[in-house]
N, C-alpha and C positions, 0 to 999 in steps of 0.2 A: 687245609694247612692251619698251624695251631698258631692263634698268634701270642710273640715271646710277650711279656710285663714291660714294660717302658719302666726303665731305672733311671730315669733322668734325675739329674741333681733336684730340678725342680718338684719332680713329682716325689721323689722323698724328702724333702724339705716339706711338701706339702702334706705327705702321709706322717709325718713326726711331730706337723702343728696339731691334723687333727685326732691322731695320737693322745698330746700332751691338753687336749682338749675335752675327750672323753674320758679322760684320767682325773681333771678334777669336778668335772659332774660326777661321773659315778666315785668316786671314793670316798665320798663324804655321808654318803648314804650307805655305802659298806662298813666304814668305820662307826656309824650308829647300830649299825645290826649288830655288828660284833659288840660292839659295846652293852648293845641290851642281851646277853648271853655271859655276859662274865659277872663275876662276885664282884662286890666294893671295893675289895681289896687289892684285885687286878687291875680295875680300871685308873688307880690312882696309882698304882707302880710305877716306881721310876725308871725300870725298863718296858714301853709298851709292849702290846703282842698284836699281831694282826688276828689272830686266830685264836681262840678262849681255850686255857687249858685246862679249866675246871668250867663246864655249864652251870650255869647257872639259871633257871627257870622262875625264880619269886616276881620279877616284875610284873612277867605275863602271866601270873599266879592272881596275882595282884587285880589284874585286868578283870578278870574271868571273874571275881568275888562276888558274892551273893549282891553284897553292897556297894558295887562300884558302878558309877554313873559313867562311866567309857563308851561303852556300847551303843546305851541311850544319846549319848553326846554326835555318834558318830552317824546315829538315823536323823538326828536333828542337822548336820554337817549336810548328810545327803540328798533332805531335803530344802534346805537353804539355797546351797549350791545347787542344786536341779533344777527345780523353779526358776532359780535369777538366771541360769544360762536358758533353758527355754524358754522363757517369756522376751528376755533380750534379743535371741535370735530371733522370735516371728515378731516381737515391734520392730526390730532394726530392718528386716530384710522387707516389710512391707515399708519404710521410713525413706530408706537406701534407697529403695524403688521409685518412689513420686521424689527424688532429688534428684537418680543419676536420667532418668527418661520421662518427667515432665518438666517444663519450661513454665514456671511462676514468677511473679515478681520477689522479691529477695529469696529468688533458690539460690544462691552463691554466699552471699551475707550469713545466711541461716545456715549453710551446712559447716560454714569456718563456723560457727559460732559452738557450734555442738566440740569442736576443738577446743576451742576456748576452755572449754568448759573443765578440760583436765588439767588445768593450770592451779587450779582450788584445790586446795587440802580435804579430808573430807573430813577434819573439823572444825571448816569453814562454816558446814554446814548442820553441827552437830545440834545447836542447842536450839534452832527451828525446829530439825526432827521429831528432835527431845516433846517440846510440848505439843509438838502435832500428833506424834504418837500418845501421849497423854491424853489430849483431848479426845482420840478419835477412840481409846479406850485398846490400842491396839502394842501398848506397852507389856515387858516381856512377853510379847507373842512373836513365834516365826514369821508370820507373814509381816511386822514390822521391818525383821531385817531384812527380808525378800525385796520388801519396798525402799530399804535405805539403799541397797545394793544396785536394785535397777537405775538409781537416780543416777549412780555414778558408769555404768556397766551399758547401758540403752544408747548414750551419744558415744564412749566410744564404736562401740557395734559398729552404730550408724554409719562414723568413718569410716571405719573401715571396709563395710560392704559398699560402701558409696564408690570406691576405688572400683572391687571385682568387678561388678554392675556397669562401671565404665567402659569396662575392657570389651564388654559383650557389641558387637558390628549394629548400628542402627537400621543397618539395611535388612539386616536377618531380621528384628520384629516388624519392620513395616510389612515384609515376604509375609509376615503371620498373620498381622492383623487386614492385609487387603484379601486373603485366604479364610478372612470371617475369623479371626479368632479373636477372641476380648482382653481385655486390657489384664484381668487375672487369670484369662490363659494363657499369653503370652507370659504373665511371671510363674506358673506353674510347669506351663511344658517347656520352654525355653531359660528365664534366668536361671529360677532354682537350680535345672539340672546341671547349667551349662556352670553353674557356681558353690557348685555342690562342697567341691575342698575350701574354699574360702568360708562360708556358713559355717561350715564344720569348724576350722579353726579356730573361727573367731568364735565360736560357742563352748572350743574347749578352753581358750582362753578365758574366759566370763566364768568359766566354769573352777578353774582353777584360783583365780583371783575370791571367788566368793566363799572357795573351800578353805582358805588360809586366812578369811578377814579377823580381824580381832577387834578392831576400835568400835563397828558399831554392835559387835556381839557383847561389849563390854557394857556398853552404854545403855542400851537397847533392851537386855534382860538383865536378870535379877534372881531366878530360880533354877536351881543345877537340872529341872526336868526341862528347861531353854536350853541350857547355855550346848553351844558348840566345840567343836575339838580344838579349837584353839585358848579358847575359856579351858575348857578342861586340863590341857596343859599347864599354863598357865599354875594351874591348884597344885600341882607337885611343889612348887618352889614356897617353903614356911618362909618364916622371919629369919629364922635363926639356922635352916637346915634344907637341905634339898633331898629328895626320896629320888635319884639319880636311877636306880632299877627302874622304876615305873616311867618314869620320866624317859628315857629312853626308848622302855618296851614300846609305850603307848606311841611316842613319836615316829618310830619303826611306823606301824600301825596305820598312820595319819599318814604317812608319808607312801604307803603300801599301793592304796585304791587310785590313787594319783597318778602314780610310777605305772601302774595296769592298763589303766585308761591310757595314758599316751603310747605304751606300747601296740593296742591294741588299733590304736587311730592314728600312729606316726606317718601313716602313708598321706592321710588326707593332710595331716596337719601339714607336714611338711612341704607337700603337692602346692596346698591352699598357700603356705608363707612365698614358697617360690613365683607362684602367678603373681602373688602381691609385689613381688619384687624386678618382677621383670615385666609387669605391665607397662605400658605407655610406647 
C-alpha cells in the first residue's frame, strides 16, 4: 500500500524553511555565473536579467591567456589546501586519539586549551610567523602557508575528532585489545572506520577554510608564481577600475572545485556533521 505525503501544516512550514534556505545558498553562486557570461553593459543595467541575453565569453578568454597566472594560482590553491587538510587530518586523528582513550595528567586542561586557541585572530600571530618564515628561509614558499594554516587548522581538527572518538563504546576496544590487537590496531580497524564521516568532514572543513585563506597568502608570499586564488582575485580590483568580466569568471572558477567536492562528499559530510551533533 502506497503511503499518501504528510501535508501537515508542520511539515510544510518546514519544507518552505528549507526551501527559502537552499534558495539563498544556491543563488548567489547562480547569480555569479550569470553574471560572468554577460557584457559590462548588462551587468550594470538598471533592469537585471537572470539569464544573459548577449554571451559574453572575454572573462574566461581572459583566463585561458597565454599570460595569465589563474590556472598557475589555482595548482598552488590545490596544493596549499591539500596538504593543510591532509596533514591536519592524520595529526588530529592520531592527537584526538591519545586524548579521547588515554588517561594523562592534564588530558582535560590540554584538549580545552586546543579551544582556546580559536579565540586568536590569526593576526595575532602574524608577525612571529613573519620572521620565523624569514629566518627559516621558507618565505614566499607554499609550504610556508601550509605551516601557517596547520597552526590554525591542527587544534581545531583536534576538537573536533576528540568529540567522534568519544562517541566510540570503551568496551568495544578493550573486546580488541584483550583479542591481541595493539593500540594502532585498534585505531586503524576500529576508530578510523567506525569514524570515517567525521574525519572526512572535518578534513573537508580544513580543506575548504585553507582554499579561501587570504591573510596569510598575502603576507606570506610575494611572487605571482606563489600567490593563490584568493591573492589572485584580489588583482582584478585597480585603484581607479575593476575588470568585473574576469573577476567574475575567475570567481565562478574558485568557487567551482569547492561546490564539486561537497557534492561529491555531501553524504559523509553531512552523516559526519549529524554524529557530531547528536552524540552524547
Amino acid at each position: 500500500m502506497t503511503r499518501l505525503p504528510d501535508f501537515s501544516l508542520r511539515n510544510i512550514l518546514v519544507g518552505l524553511y528549507i526551501a527559502a534556505i537552499g534558495f539563498f545558498a544556491v543563488f548567489p553562486f547562480f547569480w555569479m555565473l550569470s553574471s560572468s557570461l554577460k557584457p559590462p553593459a548588462e551587468i550594470f543595467a538598471s533592469t537585471p536579467t537572470l539569464i544573459p541575453q548577449d554571451l559574453y565569453l572575454e572573462g574566461y578568454k581572459s583566463l585561458f591567456a597565454a599570460d595569465s597566472n589563474f590556472f598557475r594560482s589555482m595548482l598552488n590553491s590545490f596544493i596549499v589546501a591539500g596538504s593543510t587538510a591532509f596533514l591536519a587530518g592524520l595529526f588530529a586523528t592520531l592527537a584526538a586519539y591519545s586524548f579521547s582513550k588515554f588517561r594523562f595528567p592534564g588530558n582535560k586542561p590540554l584538549s580545552f586549551s586546543l579551544f582556546l586557541t580559536q579565540m586568536f585572530p590569526h593576526s595575532a600571530i602574524l608577525v612571529p610567523l613573519f620572521i620565523l618564515f624569514q629566518t627559516l628561509r621558507l618565505y614566499d614558499q607554499l609550504s610556508a602557508l601550509i605551516l601557517a594554516n596547520l597552526a590554525f587548522a591542527v587544534p581545531v581538527a583536534i576538537w573536533l575528532l576528540i568529540g567522534f572518538f568519544d562517541s566510540i563504546s570503551e568496551e568495544l576496544l578493550d573486546a580488541a585489545l584483550i583479542d591481541g590487537a595493539t593500540r594502532f590496531g585498534v585505531l586503524f580497524r576500529i576508530i578510523i572506520p567506525m569514524s570515517i564521516n567525521g574525519i572526512l568532514a572535518t578534513t573537508m572543513y580544513i580543506f575548504i577554510h585553507a582554499w579561501s585563506e587570504l591573510l596569510f597568502a598575502v603576507t606570506f608570499t610575494s611572487s605571482d608564481v606563489r600567490a593563490t586564488l584568493p591573492v589572485t582575485l584580489s588583482s582584478f580590483r585597480g585603484q581607479y577600475s575593476v575588470d568585473w568580466a574576469g573577476l567574475l569568471a575567475a570567481s565562478t572558477l574558485t568557487a567551482l572545485p569547492v561546490a564539486l567536492l561537497f557534492l561529491l562528499l555531501q553524504r559523509f559530510f553531512i552523516e559526519g556533521i549529524t554524529a557530531g551533533a547528536t552524540k552524547g
